[in-house]
C-alpha positions as CSV (number, residue, x, y, z in Angstrom):
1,X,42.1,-5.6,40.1
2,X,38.8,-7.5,40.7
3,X,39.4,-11.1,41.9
4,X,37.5,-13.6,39.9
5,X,34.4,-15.5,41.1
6,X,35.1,-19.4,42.1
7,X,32.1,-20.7,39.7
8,X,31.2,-19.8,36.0
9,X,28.0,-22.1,36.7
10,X,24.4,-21.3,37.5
11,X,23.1,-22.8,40.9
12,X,21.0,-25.7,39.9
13,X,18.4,-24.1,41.9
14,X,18.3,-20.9,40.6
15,X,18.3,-22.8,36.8
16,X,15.6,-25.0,37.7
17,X,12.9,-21.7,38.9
18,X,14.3,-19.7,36.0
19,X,13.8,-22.8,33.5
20,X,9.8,-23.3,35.1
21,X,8.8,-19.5,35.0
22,X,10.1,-19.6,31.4
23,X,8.2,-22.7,30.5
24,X,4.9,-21.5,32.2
25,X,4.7,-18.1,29.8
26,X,5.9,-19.9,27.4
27,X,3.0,-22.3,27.7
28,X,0.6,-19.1,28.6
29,X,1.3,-17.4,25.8
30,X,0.6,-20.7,23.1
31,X,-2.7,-21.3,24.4
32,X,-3.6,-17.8,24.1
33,X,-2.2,-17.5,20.5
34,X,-4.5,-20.5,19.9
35,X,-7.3,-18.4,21.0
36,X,-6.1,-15.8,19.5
37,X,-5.9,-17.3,16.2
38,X,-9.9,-18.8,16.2
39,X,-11.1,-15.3,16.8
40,X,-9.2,-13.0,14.4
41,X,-6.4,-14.8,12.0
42,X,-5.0,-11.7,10.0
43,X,-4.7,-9.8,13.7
44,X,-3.2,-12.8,15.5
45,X,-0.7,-13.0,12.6
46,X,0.2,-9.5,12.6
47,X,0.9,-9.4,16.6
48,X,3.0,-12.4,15.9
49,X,5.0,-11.0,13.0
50,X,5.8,-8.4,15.5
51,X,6.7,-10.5,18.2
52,X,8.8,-12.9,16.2
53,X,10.6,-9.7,14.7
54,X,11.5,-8.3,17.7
55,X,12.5,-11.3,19.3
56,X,14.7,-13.0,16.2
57,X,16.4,-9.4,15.7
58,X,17.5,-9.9,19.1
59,X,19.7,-13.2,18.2
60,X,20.8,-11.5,15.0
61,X,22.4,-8.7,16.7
62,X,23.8,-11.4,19.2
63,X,25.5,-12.8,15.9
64,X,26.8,-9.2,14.7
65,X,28.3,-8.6,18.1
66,X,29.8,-12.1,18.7
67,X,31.9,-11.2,15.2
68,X,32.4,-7.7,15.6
69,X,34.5,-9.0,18.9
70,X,36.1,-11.2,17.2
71,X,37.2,-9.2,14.0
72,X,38.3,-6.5,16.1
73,X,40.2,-8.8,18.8
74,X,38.4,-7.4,21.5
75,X,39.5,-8.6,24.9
76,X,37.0,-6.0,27.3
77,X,34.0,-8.1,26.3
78,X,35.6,-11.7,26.8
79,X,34.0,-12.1,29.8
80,X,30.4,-10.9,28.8
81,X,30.9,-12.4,25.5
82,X,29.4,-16.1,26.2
83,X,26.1,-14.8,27.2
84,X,26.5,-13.3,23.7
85,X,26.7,-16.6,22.2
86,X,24.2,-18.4,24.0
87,X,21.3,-15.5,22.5
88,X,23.2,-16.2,19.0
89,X,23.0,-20.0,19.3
90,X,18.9,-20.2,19.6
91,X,18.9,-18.6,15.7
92,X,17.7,-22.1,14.4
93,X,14.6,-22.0,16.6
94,X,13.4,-19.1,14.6
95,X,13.3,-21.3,11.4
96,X,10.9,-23.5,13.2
97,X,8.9,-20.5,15.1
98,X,8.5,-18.6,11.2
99,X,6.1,-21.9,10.6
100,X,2.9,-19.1,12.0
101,X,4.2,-16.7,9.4
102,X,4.6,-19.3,6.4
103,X,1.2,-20.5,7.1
104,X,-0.2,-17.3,7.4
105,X,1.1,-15.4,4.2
106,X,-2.1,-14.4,2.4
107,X,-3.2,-13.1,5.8
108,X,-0.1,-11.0,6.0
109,X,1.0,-10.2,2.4
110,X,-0.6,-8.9,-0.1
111,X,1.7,-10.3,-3.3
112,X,0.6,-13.5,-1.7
113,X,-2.9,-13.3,-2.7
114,X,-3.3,-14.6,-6.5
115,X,-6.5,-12.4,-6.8
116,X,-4.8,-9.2,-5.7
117,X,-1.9,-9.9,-7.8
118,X,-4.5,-10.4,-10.6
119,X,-5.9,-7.1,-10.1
120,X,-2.8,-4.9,-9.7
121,X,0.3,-4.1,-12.3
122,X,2.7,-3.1,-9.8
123,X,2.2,-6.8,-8.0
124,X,2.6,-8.4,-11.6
125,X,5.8,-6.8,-12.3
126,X,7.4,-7.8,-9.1
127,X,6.2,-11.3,-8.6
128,X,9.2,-12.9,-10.1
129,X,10.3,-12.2,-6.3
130,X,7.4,-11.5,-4.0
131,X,5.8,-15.3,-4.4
132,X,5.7,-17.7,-1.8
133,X,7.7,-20.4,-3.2
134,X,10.4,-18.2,-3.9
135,X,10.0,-16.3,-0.4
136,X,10.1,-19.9,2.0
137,X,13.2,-20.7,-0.3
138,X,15.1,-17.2,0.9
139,X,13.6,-17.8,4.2
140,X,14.9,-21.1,4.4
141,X,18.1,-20.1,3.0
142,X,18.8,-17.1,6.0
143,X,18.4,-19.8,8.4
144,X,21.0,-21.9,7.1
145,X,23.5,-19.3,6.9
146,X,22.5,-17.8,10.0
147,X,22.8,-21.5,12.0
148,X,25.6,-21.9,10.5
149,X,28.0,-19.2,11.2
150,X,26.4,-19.0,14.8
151,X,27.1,-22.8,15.4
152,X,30.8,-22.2,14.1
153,X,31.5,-19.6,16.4
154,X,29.8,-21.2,19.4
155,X,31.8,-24.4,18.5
156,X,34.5,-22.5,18.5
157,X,34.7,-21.0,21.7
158,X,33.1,-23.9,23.9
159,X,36.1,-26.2,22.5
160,X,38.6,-24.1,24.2
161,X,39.6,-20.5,22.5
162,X,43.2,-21.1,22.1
163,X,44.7,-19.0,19.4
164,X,43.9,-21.0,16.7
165,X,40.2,-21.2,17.6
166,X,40.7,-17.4,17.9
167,X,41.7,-17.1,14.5
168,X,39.4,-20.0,12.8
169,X,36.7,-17.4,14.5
170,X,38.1,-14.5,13.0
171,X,38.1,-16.3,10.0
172,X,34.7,-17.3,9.6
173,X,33.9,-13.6,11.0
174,X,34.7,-11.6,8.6
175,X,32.7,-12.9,5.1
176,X,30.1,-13.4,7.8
177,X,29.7,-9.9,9.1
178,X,29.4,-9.4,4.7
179,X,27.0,-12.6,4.9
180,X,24.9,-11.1,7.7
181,X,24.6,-7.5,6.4
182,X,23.3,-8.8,3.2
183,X,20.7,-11.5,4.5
184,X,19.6,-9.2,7.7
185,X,18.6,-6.6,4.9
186,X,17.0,-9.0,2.5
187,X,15.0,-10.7,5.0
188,X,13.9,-7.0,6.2
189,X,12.7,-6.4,3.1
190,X,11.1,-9.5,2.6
191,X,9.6,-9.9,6.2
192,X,8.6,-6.4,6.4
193,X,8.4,-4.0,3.5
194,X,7.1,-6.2,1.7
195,X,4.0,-6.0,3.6
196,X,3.2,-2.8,1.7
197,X,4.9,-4.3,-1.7
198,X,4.2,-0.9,-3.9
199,X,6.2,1.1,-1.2
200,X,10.2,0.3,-1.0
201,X,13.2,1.8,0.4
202,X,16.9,0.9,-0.1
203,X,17.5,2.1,3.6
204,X,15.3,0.2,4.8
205,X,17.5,-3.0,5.3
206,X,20.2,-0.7,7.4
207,X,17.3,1.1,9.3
208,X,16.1,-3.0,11.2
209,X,19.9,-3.9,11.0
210,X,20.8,-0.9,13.5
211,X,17.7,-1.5,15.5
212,X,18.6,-4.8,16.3
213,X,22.4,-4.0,17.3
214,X,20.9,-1.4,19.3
215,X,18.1,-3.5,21.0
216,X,20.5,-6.7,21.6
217,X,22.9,-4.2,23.2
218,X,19.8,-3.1,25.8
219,X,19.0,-6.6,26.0
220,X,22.7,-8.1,27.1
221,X,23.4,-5.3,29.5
222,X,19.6,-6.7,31.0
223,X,20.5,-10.1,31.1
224,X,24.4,-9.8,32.7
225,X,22.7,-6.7,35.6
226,X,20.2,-9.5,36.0
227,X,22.3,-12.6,36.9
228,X,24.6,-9.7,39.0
229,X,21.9,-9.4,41.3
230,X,21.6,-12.7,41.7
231,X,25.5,-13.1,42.2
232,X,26.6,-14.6,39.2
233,X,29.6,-13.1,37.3
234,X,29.4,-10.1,39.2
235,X,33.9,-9.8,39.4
236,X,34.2,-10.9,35.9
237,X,31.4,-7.9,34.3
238,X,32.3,-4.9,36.4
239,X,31.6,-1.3,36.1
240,X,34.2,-1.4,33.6
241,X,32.5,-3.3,31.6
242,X,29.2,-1.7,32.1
243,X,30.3,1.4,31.0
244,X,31.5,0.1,27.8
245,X,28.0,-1.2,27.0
246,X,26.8,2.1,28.4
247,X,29.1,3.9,25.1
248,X,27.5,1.1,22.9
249,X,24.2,1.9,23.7
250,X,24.7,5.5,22.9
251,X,26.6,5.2,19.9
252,X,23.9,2.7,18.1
253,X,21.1,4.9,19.3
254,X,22.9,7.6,17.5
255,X,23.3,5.4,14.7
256,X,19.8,4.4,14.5
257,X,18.7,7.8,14.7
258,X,21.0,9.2,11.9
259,X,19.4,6.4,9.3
260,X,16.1,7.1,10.5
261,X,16.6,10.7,9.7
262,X,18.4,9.9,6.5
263,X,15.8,7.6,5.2
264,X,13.4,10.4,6.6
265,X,15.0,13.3,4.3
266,X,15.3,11.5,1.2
267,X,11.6,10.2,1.0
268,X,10.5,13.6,1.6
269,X,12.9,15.8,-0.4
270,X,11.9,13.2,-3.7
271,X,8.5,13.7,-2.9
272,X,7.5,10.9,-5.4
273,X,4.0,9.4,-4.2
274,X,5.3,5.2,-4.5
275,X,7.8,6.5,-1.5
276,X,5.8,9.4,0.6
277,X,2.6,6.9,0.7
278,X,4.3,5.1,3.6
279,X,5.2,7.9,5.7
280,X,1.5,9.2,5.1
281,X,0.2,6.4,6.7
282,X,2.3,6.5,9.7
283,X,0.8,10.3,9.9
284,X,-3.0,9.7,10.5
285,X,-4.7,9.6,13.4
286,X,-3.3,7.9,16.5
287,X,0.2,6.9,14.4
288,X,1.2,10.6,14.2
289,X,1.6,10.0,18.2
290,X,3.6,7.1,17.8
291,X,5.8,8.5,15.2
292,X,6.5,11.4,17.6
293,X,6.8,9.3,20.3
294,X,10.0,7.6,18.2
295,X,11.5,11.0,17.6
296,X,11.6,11.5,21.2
297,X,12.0,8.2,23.1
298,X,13.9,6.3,20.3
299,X,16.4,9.3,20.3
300,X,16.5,11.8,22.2
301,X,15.8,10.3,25.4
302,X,18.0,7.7,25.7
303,X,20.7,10.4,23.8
304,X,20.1,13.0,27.1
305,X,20.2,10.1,29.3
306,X,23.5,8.5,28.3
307,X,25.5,11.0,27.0
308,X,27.7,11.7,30.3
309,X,30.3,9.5,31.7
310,X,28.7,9.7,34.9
311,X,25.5,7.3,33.8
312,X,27.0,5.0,32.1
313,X,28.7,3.7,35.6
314,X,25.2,3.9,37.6
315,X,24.1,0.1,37.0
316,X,20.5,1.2,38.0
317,X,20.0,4.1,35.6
318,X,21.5,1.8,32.6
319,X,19.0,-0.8,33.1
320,X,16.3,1.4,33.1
321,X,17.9,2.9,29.7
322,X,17.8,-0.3,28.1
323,X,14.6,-1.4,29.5
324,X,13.2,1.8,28.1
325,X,15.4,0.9,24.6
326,X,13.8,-2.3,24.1
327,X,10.5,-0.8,24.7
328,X,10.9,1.7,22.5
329,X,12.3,-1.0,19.8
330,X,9.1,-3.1,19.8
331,X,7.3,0.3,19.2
332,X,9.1,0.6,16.3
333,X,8.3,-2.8,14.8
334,X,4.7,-2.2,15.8
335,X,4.7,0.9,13.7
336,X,6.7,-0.5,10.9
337,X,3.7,-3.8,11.1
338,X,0.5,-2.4,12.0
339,X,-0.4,0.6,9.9
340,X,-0.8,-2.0,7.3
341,X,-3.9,-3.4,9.1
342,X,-5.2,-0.6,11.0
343,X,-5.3,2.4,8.8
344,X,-6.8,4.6,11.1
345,X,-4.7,4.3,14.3
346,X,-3.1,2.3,17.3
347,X,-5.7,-0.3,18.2
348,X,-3.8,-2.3,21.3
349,X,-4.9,-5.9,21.5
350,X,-4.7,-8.8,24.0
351,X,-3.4,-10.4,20.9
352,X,0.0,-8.4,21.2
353,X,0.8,-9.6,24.6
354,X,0.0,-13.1,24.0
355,X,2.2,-13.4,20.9
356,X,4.7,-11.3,23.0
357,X,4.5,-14.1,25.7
358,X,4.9,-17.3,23.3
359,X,7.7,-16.2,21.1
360,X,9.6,-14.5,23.5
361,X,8.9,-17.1,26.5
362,X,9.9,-19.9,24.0
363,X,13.3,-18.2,22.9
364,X,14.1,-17.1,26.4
365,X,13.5,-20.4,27.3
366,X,16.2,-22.2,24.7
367,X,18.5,-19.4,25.8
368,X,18.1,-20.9,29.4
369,X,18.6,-24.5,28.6
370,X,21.9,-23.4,26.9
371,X,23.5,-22.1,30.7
372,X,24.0,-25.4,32.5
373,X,25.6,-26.9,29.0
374,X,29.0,-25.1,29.4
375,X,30.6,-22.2,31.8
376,X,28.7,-18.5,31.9
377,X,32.3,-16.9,30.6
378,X,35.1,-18.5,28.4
379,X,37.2,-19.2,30.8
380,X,39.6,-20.6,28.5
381,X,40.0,-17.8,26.5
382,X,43.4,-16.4,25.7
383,X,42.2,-13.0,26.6
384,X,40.3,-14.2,29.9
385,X,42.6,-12.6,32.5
386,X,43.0,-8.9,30.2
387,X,39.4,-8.8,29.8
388,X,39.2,-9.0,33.9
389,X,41.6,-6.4,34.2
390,X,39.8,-3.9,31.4
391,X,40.4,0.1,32.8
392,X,38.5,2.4,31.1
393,X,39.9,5.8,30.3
């Protein structure tokens, strides 16, 4: 049995260099968005769409994982569980980082233009929904129900997880995993199909939903390897533990994979133009690569690489796994985003990195600020001490 550490508290130190590199590429990354933005508007807001979409999937998978342990009555990923809840509890910032996106509809949508929906049917028949009154309502109306549940739940557990603060969480889990399925998949459509509005699939939803379990999975096993080199919860998260993220990993890349494929088939075994015209544009010139590239890395890699007991327990070969899965997760939103303004092929930008830096430096920075607040684990926890002595077998 591992012993448990004496302190579920960052060293002030170590908060205070973490909290100031944070704040410095945070502040990096703004300025050059400003640039960014005086130079080329409709780029600087599609590099930003697919910054804030890889970022905010992040928290949402947080959410999805926090109540999937919680409907389930997990106790192997107690200890692991609060770092969970500090990614899920930044969700309102994204209301208030969506402002570049709001402002910038006409440069990203074409339904939001009066004189494109003036010259096209297809655009007059659907703009009972695609119009941007009715789109900031939705938006706004996710973040509600997002903050909401996310707050519960964080409330929940920082007051002391007794058993009924267990069950008030299982409670409120299970119409929220319903609550988030739904809104994940509406906002998908609306944040991201909708940037080709005659093209639509009903898969679509599922296919970002799975990507964001999968990347927030890569991204949590990052974050606790991290803070174990640096000596923090390094009893409480074992091997044990690792490997169970190691199975998640592999098991939502599999997932993934299957509703790529399925969304894949169907499109091409209908063969109706209104579907195909999407996957035609991901085919030409430098996106064929790219859409190899996520046969290969999104799947297969990662599927070779993990599949064995044996590298799920080597700490160094899992980070690199999930560094490689996030990688390969921002690859797909830049392939789901930028066909629609660069028709011909990949054109990397500056841009991309800068919007990269803001968002991300700015939610990783509001997921810092929450560690000093209350313990790293919860210790309190009526499944604490089983979740220290998890065995896998």
């Amino acid at each position: 049995m591992n012993l448990r550490p004496d302190s579920y508290t960052i060293d002030a130190r170590l908060w205070q260099r973490g909290r100031n590199a944070l704040a410095l590429v945070a502040a990096a990354g703004w300025a050059a968005c400003a640039v960014a933005f005086r130079l080329d508007p409709t780029r600087f807001h599609a590099s930003y769409l697919v910054a804030y979409a890889f970022f905010l999937t992040l928290t949402l998978g947080a959410l999805f994982f926090v109540m999937l342990q919680h409907l389930t009555g997990a106790a192997w990923s107690v200890t692991m569980r609060r770092m969970a809840e500090n990614v899920m509890v930044v969700i309102p910032l994204g209301a208030v980082l969506f402002l570049p996106i709001a402002l910038g509809l006409p440069s990203l949508y074409e339904w939001a233009r009066p004189e494109a929906v003036a010259a096209d049917p297809v655009l007059q028949g659907k703009a009972a929904f695609l119009n941007p009154q009715f789109f900031l309502l939705r938006t706004a109306l996710y973040f509600a129900l997002w903050s909401l549940w996310a707050w519960k739940l964080y409330r929940n557990s920082v007051r002391g997880a007794g058993l009924q603060a267990c069950r008030s969480s299982q409670r409120w889990s299970a119409p929220g995993m319903v609550m988030l399925t739904v809104t994940v998949a509406l906002a998908s459509f609306d944040w991201l199909m909708s940037l080709d509005p005659h093209w639509y699939s009903t898969m679509f939803g599922v296919y970002v939903y799975s990507g964001a379990a999968l990347a927030f999975i890569a991204a949590l096993t990052l974050i606790l390897l991290a803070f174990r080199r640096a000596g923090v919860l390094r009893s409480s998260v074992n091997h044990e533990h690792y490997h169970d993220l190691g199975k998640w990993l592999f098991a939502l890349t599999v997932f993934w994979a299957y509703i790529a494929f399925s969304q894949y088939m169907l499109i091409w075994y209908a063969n109706l133009p209104e579907e195909t015209a999407w996957f035609r544009d991901r085919l030409v010139g430098s996106w064929r690569g790219v859409s190899v590239l996520l046969v290969v890395g999104h799947f297969l890699v990662p599927f070779f690489v993990l599949i064995s007991r044996a590298a799920k327990r080597k700490l160094g070969l899992l980070a690199a796994a999930s560094i490689w899965v996030l990688f390969m997760q921002y690859t797909d939103l830049y392939w789901i985003v930028m066909p629609v303004f660069s028709k011909r092929g990949v054109t990397p930008n500056w841009t991309d990195v800068a919007a990269l830096a803001a968002v991300g430096g700015t939610f990783a920075l509001a997921f810092w600020s929450r560690l000093r607040a209350y313990p790293l684990a919860p210790v309190d926890d009526i499944r604490f001490e089983k979740a220290l002595e998890f065995t896998n077998v």
